[in-house]
LUMNU-485843 format. One record per residue (C-alpha): residue number from 1; residue in three letters; x, y, z. Coordinates in steps of 0.25 Angstrom, whole numbers. Example, Ala and Ser with C-alpha at 12.3 -4.5 7.8 and 13.67 -1.06 7.14 Angstrom:
residues 2
- resi,resn,px,py,pz
- 1,ala,49,-18,31
- 2,ser,55,-4,29
END
This chain:
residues 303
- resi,resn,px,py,pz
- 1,unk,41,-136,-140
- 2,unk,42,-124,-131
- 3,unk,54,-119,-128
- 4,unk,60,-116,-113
- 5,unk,60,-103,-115
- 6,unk,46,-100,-120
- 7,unk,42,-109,-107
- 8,unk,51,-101,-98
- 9,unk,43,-88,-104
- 10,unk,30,-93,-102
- 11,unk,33,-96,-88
- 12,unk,38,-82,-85
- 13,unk,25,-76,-92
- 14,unk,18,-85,-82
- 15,unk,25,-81,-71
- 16,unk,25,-67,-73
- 17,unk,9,-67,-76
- 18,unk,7,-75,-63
- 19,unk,14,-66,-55
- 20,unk,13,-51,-63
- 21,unk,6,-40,-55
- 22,unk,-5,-34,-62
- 23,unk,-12,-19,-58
- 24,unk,-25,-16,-58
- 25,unk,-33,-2,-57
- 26,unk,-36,1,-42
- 27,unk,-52,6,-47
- 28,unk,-63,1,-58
- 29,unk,-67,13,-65
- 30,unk,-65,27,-56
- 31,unk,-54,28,-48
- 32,unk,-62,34,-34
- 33,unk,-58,50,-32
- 34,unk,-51,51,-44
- 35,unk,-50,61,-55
- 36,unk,-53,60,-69
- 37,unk,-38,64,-71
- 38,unk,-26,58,-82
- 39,unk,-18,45,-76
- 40,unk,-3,53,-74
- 41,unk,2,42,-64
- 42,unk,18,38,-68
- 43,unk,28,27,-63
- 44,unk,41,34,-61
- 45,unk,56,27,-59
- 46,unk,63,28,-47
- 47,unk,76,22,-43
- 48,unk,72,23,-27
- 49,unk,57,15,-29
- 50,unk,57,8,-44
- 51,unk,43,16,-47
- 52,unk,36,30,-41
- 53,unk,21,30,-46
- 54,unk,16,45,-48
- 55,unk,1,52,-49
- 56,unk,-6,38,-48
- 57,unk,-22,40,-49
- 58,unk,-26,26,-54
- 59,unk,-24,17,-43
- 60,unk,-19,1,-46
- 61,unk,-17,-10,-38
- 62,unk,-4,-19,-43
- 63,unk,-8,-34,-41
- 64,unk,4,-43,-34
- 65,unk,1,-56,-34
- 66,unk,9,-68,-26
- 67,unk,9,-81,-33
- 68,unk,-2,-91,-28
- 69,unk,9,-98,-22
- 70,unk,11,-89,-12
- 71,unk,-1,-82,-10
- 72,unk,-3,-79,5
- 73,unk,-17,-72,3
- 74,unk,-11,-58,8
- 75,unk,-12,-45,1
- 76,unk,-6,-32,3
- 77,unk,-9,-18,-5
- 78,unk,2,-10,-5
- 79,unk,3,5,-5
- 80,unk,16,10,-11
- 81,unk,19,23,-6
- 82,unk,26,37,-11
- 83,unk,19,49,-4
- 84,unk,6,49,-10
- 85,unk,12,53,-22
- 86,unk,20,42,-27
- 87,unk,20,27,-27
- 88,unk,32,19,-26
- 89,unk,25,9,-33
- 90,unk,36,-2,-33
- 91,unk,45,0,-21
- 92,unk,31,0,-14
- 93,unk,24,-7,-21
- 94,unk,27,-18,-30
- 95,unk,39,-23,-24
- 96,unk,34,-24,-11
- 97,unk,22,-33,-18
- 98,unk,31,-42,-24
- 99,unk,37,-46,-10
- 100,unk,23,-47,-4
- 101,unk,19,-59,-18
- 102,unk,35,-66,-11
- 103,unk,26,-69,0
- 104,unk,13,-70,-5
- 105,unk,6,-59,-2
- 106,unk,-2,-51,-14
- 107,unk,1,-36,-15
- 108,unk,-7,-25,-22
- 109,unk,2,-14,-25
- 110,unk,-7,-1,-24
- 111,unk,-5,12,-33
- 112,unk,-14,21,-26
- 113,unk,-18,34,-31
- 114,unk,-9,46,-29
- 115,unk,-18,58,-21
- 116,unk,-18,69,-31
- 117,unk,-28,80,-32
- 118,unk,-28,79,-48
- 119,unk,-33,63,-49
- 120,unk,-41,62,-35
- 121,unk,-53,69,-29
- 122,unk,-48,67,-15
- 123,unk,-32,64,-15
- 124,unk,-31,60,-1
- 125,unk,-41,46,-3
- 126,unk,-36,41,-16
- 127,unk,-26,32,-11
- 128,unk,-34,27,-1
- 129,unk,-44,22,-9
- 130,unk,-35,15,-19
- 131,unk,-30,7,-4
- 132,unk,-44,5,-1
- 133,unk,-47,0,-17
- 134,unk,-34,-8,-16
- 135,unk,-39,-17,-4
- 136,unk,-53,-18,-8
- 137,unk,-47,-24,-22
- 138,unk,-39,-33,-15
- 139,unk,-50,-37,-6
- 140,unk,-58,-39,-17
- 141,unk,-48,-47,-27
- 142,unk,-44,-54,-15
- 143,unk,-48,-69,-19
- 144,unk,-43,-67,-33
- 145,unk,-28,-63,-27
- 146,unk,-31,-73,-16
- 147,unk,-27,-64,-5
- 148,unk,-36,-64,7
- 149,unk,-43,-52,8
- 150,unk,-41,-52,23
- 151,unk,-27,-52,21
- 152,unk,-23,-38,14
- 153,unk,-15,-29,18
- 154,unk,-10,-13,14
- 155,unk,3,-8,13
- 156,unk,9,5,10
- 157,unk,22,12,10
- 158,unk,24,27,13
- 159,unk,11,33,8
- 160,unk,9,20,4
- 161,unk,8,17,20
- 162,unk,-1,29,20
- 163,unk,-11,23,12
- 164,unk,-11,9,16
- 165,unk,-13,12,31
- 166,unk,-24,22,26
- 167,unk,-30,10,21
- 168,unk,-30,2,36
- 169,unk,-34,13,42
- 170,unk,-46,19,34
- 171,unk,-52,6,28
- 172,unk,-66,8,35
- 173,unk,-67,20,23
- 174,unk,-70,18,11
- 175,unk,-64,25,1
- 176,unk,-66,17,-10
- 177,unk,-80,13,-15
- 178,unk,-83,-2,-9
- 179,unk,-94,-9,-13
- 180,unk,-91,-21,-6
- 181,unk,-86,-16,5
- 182,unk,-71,-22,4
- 183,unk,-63,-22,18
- 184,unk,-54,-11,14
- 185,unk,-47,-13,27
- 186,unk,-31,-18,24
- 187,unk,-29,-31,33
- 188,unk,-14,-27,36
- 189,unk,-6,-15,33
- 190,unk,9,-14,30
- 191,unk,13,0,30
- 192,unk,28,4,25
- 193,unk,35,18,29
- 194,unk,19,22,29
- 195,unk,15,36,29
- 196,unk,4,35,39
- 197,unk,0,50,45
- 198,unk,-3,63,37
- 199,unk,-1,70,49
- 200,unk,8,82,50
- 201,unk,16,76,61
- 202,unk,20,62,55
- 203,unk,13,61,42
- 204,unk,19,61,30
- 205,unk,14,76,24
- 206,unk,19,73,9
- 207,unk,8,60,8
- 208,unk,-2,68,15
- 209,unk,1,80,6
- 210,unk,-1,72,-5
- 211,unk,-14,65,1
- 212,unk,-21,76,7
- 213,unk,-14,88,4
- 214,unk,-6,99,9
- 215,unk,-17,102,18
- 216,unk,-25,92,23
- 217,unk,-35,94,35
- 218,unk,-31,88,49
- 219,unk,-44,78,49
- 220,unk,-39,73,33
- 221,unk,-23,70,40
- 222,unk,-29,62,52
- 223,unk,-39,55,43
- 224,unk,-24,51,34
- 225,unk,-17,49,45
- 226,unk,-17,35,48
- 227,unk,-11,34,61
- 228,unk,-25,41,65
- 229,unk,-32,31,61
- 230,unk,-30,18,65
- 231,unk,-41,9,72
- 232,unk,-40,-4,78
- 233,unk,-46,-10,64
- 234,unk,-32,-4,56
- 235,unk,-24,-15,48
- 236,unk,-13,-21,55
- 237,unk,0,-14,50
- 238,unk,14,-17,48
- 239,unk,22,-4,47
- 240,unk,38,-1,43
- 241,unk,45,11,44
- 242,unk,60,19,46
- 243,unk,62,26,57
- 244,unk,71,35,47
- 245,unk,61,38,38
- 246,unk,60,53,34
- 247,unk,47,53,25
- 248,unk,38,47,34
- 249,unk,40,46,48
- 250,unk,41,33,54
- 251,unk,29,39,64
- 252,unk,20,34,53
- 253,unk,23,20,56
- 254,unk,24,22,72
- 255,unk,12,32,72
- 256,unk,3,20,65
- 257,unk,9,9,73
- 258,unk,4,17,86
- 259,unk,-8,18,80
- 260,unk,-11,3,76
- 261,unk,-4,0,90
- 262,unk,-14,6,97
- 263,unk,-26,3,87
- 264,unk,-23,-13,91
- 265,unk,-17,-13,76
- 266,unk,-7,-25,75
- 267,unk,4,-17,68
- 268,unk,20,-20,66
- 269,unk,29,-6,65
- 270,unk,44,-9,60
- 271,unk,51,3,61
- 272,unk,66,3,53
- 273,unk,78,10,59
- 274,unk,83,12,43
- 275,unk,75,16,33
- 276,unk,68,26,28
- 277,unk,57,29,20
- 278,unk,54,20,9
- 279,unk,64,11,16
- 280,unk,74,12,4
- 281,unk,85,8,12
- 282,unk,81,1,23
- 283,unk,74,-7,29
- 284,unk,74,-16,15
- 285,unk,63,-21,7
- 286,unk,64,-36,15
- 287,unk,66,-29,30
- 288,unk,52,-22,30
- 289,unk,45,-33,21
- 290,unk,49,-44,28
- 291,unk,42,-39,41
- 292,unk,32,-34,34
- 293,unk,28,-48,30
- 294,unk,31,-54,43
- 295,unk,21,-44,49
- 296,unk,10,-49,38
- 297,unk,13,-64,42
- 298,unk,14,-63,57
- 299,unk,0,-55,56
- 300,unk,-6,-64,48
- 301,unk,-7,-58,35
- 302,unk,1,-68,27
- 303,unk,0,-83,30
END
């Protein structure tokens, strides 16, 4: 006869099968624009953010299911930010996952390649083509994770947010090869303490040095800067920001939502007295998140 205890550890194997995340390579063979160059990417402690990913030049995309029980058919591929040249990989990635599997929406955590002149041809489109690879798996997988591939959104914090609304406001290029002509366009957009210009005014010159360069032309700024970009076909956006945040100036966020506003974009700006960047004291985790899902079920995004 078989014990409780074997039982009870069969059932925890179970449970943790059903529900473990798995990562898989961004690309099938070559990696688009990149070097034939050694793998030096590292995962660093740190008491601030758990983890800080460094020199990443073979891309994943980390799988978080919901259980079928809960399953809303809602995805959201997050961007995990760290100036181009770091990822905060769990603060900003896989925690915030988890919380979107509570309430049955399936998150992608995306580690995008890091612009380097040693592992890429052209620095400055590396992570957009992971965003655009990352959205053309999801659309493509989308039966099998039964998420409806109408409903799948991008989210990115810092650079992170760079990223991401560089996906919503440059999907009618393709960066990527595409065969099959997958909608690369994100449904939705939740962008987090985004950086969203390169220009000298309000931009975020240590992502832009990192992503262009120390001295990129006027025409490569205005083609990165996203607030320049903006059509009337640009996702709808949620966007949350501190007003006391000294590494990226809330002007980001307010310079997008003009943008949008004007565009006929639906977009919501939440704007925090305290804080600052990283909101790593305030607003919490539950304050931000909370609206942010609000936002996706009053618009439609989860049912």
């Amino acid at each position: 006869m078989i014990n409780k205890f074997f039982l009870w550890l069969i059932f925890l194997f179970l449970a943790i099968a059903c529900n473990a995340q798995r990562s898989i390579p961004l690309y099938n063979g070559k990696i688009p624009g990149s070097k034939q160059v050694p793998d030096m990417e590292e995962w660093i402690a740190n008491k601030d953010v758990d983890t800080i990913v460094n020199n990443v030049s073979a891309p994943t995309l980390t799988v978080f299911l919901p259980p079928d029980s809960l399953a809303r058919g809602t995805a959201v591929i997050i961007c995990p930010g760290g100036g181009y040249h770091v990822l905060l990989i769990n603060r900003e990635g896989s925690k915030v996952a988890k919380a979107f599997n509570e309430v049955g929406v399936a998150a992608f955590v995306l580690k995008y390649r890091l612009p380097s002149d040693r592992t890429m041809i052209d620095k400055s489109i590396g992570p957009i083509q992971d965003a655009q690879e990352a959205i053309k798996i999801v659309r493509l997988h989308a039966a099998e994770w039964h998420i409806d591939p109408n409903r799948i959104g991008i989210m990115g914090f810092s650079a992170g947010g760079h990223l991401a609304a560089m996906a919503g406001t440059h999907f009618e290029q393709n960066f990527i090869e595409n065969k099959k002509s997958i909608n690369l366009r994100p449904d939705f957009m939740l962008l987090i303490y985004p950086v969203i210009s390169l220009a000298d005014n309000i931009g975020h010159i240590g992502s832009r040095n990192y992503l262009l360069g120390t001295s990129p032309s006027k025409e490569k700024i205005r083609f990165f800067s996203n607030e320049l970009q903006v059509t009337r076909r640009t996702p709808p956006t949620f966007l949350a920001q501190a007003t006391g945040d000294s590494v990226v100036s809330s002007k980001n966020s307010l310079y997008f939502y003009e943008a949008l506003h004007r565009n006929g974009v639906p977009v919501e700006l939440h704007l925090y007295e305290r804080g600052e960047h990283g909101f790593l004291t305030a607003p919490p985790f539950e304050e931000w998140f909370e609206r942010c899902i609000y936002w996706m079920r009053a618009n439609g995004w989860i049912f």
